[in-house]
Backbone as ProteinMPNN parsed JSONL, in Angstrom:
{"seq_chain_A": "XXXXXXXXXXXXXXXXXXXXXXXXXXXXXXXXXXXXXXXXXXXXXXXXXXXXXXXXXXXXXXXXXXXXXXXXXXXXXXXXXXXXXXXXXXXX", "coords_chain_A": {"N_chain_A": [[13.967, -26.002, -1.921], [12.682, -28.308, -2.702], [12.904, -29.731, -0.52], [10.547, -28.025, 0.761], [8.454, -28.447, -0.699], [8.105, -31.263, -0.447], [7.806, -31.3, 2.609], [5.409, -29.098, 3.026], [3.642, -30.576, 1.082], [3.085, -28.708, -1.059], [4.194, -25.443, -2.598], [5.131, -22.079, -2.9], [6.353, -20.081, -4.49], [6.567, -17.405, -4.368], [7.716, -15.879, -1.851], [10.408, -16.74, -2.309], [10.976, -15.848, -4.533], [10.89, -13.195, -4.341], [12.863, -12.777, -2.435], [15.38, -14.02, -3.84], [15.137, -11.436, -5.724], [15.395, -8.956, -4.623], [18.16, -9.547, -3.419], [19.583, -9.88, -5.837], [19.11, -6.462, -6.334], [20.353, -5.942, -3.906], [23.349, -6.466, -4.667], [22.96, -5.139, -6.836], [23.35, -2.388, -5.771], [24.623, -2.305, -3.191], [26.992, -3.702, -4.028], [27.399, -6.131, -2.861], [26.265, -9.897, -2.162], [23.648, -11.866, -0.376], [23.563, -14.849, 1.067], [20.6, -16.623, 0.819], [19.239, -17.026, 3.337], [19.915, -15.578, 4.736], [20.009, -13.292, 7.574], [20.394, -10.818, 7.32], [19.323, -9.748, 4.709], [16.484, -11.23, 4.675], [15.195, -9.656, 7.006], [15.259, -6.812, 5.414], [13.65, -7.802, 3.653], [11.65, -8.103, 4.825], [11.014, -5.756, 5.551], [10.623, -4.332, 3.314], [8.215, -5.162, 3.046], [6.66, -4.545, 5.171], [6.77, -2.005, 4.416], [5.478, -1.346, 2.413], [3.01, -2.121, 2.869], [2.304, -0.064, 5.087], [2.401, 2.263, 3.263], [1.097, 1.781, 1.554], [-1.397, 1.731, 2.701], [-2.298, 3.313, 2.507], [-2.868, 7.911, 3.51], [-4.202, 10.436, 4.903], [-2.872, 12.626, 4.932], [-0.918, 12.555, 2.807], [-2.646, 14.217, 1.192], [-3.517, 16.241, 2.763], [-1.591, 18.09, 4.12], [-1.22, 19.703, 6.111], [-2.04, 17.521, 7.982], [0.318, 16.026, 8.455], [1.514, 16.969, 11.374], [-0.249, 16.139, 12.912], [-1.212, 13.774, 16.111], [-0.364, 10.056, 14.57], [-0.715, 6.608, 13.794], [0.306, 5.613, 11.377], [2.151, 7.521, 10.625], [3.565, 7.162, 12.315], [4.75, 4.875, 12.044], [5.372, 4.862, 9.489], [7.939, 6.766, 9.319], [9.438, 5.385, 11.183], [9.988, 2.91, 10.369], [11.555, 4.141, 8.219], [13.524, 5.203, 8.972], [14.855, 2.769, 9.918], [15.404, 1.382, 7.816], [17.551, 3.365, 6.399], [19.615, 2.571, 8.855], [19.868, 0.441, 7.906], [21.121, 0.646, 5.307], [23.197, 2.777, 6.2], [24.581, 1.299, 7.757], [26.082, -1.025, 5.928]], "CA_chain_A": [[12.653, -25.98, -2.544], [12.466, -29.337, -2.795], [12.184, -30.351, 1.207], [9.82, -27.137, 1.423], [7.644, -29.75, -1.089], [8.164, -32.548, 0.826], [7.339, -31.007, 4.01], [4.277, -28.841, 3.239], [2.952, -31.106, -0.193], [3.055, -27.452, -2.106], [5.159, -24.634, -2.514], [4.479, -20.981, -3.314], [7.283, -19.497, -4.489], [6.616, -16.016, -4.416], [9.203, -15.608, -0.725], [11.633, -17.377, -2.911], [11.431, -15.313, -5.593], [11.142, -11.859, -3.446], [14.762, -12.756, -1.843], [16.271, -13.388, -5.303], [15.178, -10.006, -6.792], [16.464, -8.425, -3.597], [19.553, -10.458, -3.53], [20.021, -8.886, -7.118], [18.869, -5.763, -6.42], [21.729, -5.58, -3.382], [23.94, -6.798, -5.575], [23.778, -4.01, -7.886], [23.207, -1.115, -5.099], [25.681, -2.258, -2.591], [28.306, -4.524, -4.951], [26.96, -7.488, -2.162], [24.757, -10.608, -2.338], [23.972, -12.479, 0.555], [23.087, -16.107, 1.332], [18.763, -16.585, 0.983], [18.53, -17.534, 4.164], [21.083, -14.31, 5.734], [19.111, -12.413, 8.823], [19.961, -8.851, 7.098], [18.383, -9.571, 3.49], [15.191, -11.337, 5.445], [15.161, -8.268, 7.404], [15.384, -6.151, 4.865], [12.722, -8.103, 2.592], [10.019, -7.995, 5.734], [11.239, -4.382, 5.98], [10.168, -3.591, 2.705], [6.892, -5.806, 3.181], [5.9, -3.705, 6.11], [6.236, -0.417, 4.304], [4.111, -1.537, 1.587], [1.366, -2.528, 3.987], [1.722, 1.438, 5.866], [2.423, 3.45, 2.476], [-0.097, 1.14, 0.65], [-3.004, 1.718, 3.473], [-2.862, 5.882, 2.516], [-2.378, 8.302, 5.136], [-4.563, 12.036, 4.664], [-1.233, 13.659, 5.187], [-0.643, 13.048, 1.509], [-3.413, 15.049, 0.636], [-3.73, 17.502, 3.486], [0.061, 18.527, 4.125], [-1.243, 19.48, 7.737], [-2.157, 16.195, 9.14], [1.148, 15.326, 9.155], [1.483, 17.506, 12.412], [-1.119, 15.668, 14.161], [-0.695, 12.202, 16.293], [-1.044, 9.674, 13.697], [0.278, 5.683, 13.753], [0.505, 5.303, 10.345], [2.915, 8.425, 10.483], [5.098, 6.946, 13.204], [4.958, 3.83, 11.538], [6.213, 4.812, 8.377], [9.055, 7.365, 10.285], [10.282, 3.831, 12.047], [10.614, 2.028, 8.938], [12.543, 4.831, 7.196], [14.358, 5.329, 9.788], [15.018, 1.041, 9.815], [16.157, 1.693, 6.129], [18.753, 4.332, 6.623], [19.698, 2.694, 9.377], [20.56, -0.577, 7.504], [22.284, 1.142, 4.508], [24.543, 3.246, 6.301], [25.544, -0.005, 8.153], [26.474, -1.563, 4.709]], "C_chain_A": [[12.036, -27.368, -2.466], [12.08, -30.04, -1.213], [10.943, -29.598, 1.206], [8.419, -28.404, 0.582], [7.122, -30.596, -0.467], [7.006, -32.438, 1.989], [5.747, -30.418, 4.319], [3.437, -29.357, 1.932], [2.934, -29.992, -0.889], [4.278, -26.223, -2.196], [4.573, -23.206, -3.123], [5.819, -20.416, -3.082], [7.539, -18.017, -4.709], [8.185, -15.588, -3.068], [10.144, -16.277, -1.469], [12.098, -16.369, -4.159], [11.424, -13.407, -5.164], [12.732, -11.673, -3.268], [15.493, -12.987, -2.983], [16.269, -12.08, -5.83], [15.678, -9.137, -5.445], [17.446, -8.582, -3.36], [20.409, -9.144, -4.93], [20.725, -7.39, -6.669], [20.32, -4.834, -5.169], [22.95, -5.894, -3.725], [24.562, -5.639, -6.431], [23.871, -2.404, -7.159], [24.358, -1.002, -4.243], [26.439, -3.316, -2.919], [28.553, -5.699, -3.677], [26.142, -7.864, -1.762], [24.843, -11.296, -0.953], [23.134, -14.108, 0.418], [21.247, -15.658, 1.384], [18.63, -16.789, 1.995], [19.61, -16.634, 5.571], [19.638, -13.271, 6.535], [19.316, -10.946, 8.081], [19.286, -9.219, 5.525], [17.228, -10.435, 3.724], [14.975, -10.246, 5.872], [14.934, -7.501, 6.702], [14.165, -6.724, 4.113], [11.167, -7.603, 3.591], [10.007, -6.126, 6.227], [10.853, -3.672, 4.797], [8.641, -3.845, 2.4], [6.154, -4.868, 3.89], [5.821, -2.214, 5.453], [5.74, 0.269, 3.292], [2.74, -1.525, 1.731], [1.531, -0.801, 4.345], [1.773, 2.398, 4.04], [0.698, 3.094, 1.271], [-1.956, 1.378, 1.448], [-3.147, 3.245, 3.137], [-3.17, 6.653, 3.697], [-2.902, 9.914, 4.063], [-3.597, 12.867, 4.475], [-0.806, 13.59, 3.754], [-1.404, 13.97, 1.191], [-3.866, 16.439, 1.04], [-2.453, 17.595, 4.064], [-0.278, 18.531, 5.966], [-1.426, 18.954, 8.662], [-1.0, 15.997, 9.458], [1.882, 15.937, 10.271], [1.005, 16.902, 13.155], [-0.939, 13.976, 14.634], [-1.624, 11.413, 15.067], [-0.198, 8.016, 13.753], [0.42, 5.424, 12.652], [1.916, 6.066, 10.087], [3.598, 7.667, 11.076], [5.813, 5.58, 12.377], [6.234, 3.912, 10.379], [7.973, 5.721, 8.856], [10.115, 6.403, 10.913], [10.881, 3.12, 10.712], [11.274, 2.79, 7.765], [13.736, 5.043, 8.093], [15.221, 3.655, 10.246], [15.953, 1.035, 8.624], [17.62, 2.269, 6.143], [19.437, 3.655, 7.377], [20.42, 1.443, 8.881], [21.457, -0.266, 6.013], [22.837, 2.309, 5.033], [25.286, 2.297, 7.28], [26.382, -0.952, 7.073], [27.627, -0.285, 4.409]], "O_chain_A": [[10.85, -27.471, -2.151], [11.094, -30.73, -0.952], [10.002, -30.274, 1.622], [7.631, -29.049, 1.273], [5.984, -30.723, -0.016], [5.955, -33.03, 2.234], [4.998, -30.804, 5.216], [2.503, -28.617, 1.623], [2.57, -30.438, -1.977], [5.345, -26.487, -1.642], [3.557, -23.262, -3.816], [6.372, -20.256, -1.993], [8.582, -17.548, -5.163], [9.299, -15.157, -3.366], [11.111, -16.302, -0.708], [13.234, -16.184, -4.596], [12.019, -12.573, -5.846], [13.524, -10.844, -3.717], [16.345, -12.133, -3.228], [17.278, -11.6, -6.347], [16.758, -8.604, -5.7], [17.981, -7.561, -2.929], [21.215, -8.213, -4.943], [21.906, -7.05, -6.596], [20.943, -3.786, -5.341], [23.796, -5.518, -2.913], [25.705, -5.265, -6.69], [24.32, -1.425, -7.756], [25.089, -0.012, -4.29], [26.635, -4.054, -1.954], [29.684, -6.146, -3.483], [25.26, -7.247, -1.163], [25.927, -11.343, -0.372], [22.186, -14.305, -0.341], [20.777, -14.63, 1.872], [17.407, -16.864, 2.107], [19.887, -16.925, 6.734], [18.64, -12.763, 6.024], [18.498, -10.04, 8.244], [18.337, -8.441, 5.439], [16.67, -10.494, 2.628], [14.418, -9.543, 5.029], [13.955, -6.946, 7.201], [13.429, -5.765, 3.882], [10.123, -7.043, 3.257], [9.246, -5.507, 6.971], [10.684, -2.46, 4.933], [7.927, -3.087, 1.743], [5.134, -4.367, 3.417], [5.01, -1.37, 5.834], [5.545, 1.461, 3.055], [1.76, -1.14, 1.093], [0.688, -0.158, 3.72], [0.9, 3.256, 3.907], [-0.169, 3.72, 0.662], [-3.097, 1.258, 1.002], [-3.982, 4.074, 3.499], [-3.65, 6.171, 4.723], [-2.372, 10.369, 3.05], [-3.689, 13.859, 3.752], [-0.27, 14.627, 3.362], [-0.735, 14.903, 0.749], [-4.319, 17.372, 0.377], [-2.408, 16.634, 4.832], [0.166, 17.764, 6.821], [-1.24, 19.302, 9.828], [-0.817, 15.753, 10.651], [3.04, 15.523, 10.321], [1.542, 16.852, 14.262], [-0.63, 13.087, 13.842], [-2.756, 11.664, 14.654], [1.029, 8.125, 13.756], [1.024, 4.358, 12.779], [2.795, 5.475, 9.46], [4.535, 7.271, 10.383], [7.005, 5.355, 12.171], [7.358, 3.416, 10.304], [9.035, 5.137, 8.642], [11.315, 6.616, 11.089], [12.028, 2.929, 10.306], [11.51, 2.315, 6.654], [14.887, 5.0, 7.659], [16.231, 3.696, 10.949], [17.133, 0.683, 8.637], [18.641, 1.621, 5.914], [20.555, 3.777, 6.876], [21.551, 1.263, 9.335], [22.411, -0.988, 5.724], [23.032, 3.107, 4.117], [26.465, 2.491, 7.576], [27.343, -1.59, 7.502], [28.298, -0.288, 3.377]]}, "name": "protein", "num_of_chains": 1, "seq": "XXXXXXXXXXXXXXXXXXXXXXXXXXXXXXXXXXXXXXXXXXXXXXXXXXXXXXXXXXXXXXXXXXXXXXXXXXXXXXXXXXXXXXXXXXXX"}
């Protein structure tokens, strides 16, 4: 925290405090924490970033059941990143 100071005169510790409550949060889901600065709980934090941004932009298909039949990238989007999910807890 203290270089990140240094280096950019400020700090915004929101990404600092994201990877702690995730840290936790794998902690108490899969009984292990990892280092702040470990490639699978980054991964995993920008993996739940991104599927905030697609579930958070709203997709008709909630509301009309039969869009989600029709091509849609929001659909594939979110399909990828559940499929990302699963894909990193049944590797754990």
């Amino acid at each position: 925290i203290n270089t990140a100071m240094k280096r950019e005169g400020s700090f915004d510790p929101y990404r600092c405090i994201v990877v702690s409550v995730a840290n936790v949060i794998c902690g108490m889901c899969f009984g292990r924490r990892y280092d702040h600065h470990d490639n699978e709980l980054v991964s995993l934090v920008n993996l739940s970033d991104d599927f905030v941004q697609v579930v958070g932009s709203g997709n008709p298909a909630d509301f009309i059941p039969l869009l989600q039949y029709l091509p849609s990238n929001t659909m594939k989007k979110f399909v990828s990143l559940n499929v990302r999910f699963i894909n990193f807890v049944q590797k754990i």
